[in-house]
GUROTOR-228792 format. One record per residue (C-alpha): y, z, x; residue number from 1; residue in one letter. Coordinates in Angstrom, 3 decimals. Example, Ala and Ser with C-alpha at 12.3 -4.5 7.8 and 13.67 -1.06 7.14 Angstrom:
REM residues 2
ATOM         Y         Z         X    k  r
ATOM    -4.500     7.800    12.300    1  A
ATOM    -1.060     7.140    13.670    2  S
***
This chain:
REM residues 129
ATOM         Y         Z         X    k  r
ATOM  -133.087   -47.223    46.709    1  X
ATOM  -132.287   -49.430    49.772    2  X
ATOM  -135.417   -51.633    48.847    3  X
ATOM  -133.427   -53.234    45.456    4  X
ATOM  -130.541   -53.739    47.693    5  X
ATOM  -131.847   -57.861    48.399    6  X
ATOM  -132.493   -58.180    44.605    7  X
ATOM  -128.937   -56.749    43.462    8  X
ATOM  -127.464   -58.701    46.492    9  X
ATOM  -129.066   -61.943    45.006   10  X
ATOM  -128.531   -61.437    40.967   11  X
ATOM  -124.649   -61.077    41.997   12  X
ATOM  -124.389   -63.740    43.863   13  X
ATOM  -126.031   -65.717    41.412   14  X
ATOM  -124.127   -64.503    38.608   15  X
ATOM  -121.028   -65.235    40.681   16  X
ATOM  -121.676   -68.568    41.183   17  X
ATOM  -122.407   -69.136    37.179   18  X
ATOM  -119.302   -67.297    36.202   19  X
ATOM  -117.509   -69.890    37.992   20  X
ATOM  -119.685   -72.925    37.368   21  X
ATOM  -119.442   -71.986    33.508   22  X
ATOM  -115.705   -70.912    34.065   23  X
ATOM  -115.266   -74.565    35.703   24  X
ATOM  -117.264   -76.476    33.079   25  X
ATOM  -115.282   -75.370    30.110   26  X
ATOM  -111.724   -75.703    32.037   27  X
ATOM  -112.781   -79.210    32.494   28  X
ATOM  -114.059   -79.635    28.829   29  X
ATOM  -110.874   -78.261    27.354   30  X
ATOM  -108.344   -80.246    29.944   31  X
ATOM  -109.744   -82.981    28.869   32  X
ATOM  -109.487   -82.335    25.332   33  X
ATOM  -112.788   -81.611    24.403   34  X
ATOM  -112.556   -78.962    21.569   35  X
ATOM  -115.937   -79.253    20.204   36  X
ATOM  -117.665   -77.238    23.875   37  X
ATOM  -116.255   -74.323    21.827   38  X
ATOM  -118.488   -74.498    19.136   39  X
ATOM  -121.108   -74.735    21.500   40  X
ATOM  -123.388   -71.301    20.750   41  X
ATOM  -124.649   -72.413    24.731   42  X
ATOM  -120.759   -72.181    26.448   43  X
ATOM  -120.042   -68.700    24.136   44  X
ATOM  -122.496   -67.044    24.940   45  X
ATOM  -123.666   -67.956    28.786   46  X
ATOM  -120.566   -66.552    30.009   47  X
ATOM  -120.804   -63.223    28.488   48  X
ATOM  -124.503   -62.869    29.768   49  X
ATOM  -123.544   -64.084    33.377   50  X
ATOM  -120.274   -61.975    33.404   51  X
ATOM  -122.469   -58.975    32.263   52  X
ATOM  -124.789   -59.791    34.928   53  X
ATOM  -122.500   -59.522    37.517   54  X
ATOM  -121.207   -55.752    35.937   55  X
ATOM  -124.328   -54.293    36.398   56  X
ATOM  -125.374   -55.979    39.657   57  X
ATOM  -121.799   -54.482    40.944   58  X
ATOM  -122.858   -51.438    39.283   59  X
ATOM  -126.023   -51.472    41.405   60  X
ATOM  -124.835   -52.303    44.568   61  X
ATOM  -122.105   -49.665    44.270   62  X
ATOM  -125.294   -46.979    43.583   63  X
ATOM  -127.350   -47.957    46.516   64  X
ATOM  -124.867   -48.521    49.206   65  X
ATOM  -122.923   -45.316    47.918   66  X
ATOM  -119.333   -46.802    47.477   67  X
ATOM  -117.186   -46.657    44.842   68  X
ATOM  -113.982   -47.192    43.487   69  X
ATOM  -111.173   -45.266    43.796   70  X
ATOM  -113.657   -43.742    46.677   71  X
ATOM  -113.926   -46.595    49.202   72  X
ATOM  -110.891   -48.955    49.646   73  X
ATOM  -112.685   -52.233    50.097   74  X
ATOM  -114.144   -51.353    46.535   75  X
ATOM  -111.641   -50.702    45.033   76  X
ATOM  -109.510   -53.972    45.894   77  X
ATOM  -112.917   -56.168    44.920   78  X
ATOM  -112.487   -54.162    41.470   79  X
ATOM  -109.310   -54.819    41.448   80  X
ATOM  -109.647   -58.978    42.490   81  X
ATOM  -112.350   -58.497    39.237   82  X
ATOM  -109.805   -57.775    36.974   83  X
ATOM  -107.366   -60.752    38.171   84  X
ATOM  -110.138   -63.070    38.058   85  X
ATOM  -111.207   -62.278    34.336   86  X
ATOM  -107.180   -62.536    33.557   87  X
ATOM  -106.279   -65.860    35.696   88  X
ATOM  -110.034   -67.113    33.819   89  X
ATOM  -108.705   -65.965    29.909   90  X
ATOM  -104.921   -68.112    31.197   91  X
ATOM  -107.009   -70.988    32.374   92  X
ATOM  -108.348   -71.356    29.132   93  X
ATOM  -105.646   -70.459    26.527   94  X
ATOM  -105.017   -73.945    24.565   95  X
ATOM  -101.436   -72.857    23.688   96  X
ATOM  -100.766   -72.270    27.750   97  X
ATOM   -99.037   -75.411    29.607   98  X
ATOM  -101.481   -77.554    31.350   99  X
ATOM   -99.520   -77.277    34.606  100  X
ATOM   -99.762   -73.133    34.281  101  X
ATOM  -104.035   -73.378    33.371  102  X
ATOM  -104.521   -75.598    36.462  103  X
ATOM  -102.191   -72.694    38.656  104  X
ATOM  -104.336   -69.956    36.431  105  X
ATOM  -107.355   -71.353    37.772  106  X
ATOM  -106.746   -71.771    41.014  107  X
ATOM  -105.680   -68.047    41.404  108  X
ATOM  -109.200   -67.108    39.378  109  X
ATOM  -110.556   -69.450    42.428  110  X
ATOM  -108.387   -67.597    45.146  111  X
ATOM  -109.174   -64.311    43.831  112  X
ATOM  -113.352   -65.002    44.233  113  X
ATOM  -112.429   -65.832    47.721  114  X
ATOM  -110.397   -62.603    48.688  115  X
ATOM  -113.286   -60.778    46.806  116  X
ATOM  -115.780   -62.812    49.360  117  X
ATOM  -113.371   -61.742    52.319  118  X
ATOM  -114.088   -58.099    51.117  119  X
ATOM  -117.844   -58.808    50.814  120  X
ATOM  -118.314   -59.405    53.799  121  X
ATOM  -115.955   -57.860    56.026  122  X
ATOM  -115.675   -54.886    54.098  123  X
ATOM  -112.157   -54.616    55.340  124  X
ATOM  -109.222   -53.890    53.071  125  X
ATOM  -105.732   -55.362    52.891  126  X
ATOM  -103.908   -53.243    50.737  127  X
ATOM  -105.761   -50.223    50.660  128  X
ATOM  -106.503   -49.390    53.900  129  X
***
C-alpha cells in the first residue's frame, strides 16, 4: 500500500489547490456582482468534483499511513480544520451575508488551509495533543 502513497499525496494536493482556486474564483465573481457565474454548469459542478477529490484522497492517505480520526490527534484537528473550511467557504459565498463578514469568512477558509498545512507537515497537534 505504501507505493500509492506519492499518487494520493499528489491528487490531494491538487485537489486542494482547486478547491481554493475555484473557491477564490467565484468569491471574486460574486463580490463583484457577477450573478450569472452561478448559472455556470462549469463553477457548479467543478467544485463538487474537486471537493470529492480531496474526500477520497484523505480517505486514502488515512488507509495507507494508518491514521485516523478520533485515533491520531493531528487527524483529527485536519478533520476538524475540514469542516471550518467548508463552513467559512458556504459564509463567503452567501449573497444575503454582509460583504465585510464574506471577505472575514474567507479569510478564515484561507487560515484554516494553512493550520491544516501546519498539521501536514509537522504532524503536530495544537489542541489535541
Amino acid at each position: 500500500m505504501a507505493f500509492l502513497y506519492p499518487a494520493l499525496k499528489h491528487v490531494h494536493e491538487l485537489s486542494i489547490f482547486a478547491s481554493l482556486l475555484l473557491l477564490t474564483i467565484r468569491f471574486a465573481m460574486d463580490f463583484r456582482n457577477r450573478q450569472d457565474w452561478r448559472q455556470a454548469k462549469v463553477l457548479k459542478v467543478l467544485p463538487r468534483v474537486f471537493d470529492t477529490l480531496l474526500l477520497l484522497s484523505a480517505v486514502g492517505l488515512c488507509v495507507v499511513l494508518s491514521s485516523y480520526p478520533f485515533q491520531s490527534p493531528w487527524v483529527t484537528e485536519k478533520l476538524l480544520g475540514l469542516v471550518a473550511y467548508i463552513l467559512l467557504g458556504v459564509v463567503a459565498l452567501q449573497r444575503q451575508r454582509g460583504k465585510l463578514m464574506r471577505v472575514f469568512a474567507l479569510a478564515g477558509a484561507y487560515g484554516w488551509v494553512l493550520f491544516n498545512a501546519k498539521l501536514a507537515i509537522t504532524k503536530t497537534p495544537l489542541v489535541f495533543s
